[in-house]
N, C-alpha and C positions, 0 to 999 in steps of 0.2 A: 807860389809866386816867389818868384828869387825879388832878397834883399837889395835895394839899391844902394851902393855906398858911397860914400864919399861929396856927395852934394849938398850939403849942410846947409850951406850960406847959400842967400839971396844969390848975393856976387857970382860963386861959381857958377849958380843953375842959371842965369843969366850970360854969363860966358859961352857957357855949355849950350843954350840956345842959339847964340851968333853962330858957332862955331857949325851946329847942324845948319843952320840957316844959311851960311855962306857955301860951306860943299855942297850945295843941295841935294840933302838930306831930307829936308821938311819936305820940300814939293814933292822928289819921290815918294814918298809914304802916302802925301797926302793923295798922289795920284794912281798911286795902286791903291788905298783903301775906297778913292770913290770908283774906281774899277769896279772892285769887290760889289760894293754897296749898290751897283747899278749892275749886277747880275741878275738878270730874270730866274736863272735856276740856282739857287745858292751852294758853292761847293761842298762835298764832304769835308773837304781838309781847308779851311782858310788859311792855314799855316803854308800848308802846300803851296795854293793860289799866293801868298802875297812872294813866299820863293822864288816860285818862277816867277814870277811879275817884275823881281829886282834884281834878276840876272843880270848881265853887263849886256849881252846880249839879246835883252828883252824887249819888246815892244815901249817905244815913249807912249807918253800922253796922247802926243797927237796920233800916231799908229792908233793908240787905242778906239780913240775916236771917229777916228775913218775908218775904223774895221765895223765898230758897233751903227754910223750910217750906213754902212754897207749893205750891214745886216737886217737893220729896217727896212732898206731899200729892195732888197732882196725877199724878203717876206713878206713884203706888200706885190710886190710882182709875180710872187708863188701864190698868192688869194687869187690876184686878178687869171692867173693864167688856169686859175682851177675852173671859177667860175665862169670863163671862155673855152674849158674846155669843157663843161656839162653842160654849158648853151648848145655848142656842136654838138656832143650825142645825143639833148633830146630834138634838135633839129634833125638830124642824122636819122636815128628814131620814126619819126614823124614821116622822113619823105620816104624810110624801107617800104613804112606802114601803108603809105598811098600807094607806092608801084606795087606790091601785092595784092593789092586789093584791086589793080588793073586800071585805076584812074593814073591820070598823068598827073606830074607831079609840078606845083609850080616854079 
């Protein structure tokens, strides 16, 4: 772990805080580490993840957020459409089995 220098005093690190706190600095961070931290799969490289995450070109917060409802949204609609589609095969199923068998199917 590299040495931090030069922050001695109360005063400066106190500085040093406004100073991240006004370019916003803090909320970045802190918006890419709950990123991170609400990964269902956790990355090999967190280092990697929080890089790209602070791109200039990177998704905000709120991107973030509307990608991950998305993604809920979207894998709750992949259960239901699984589960509607193996109602229809054993339906499916079901009526091959009557027309083979020469009864009429309802």
């Amino acid at each position: 772990m590299a040495h931090h220098r030069g922050l001695g005093s109360d005063s400066k690190r106190e500085q040093f805080r406004r100073y991240l706190e006004k370019a916003g600095v803090v909320d970045s961070l802190t918006c890419v580490l709950v990123a991170l931290y609400e990964q269902a799969d956790r990355p090999n490289n967190a280092l990697e993840f929080v890089k790209q995450h602070l791109g200039a070109s990177g998704p905000t917060c709120e991107d973030t957020e509307a990608l991950q409802r998305e993604v809920i949204d979207l894998r709750q609609r992949c259960t239901r459409l699984t589960e509607e589609n193996k109602d229809l095969k054993a339906r499916l199923q079901r009526y091959e089995n009557v027309s083979h068998n020469g009864a009429t199917a309802d």
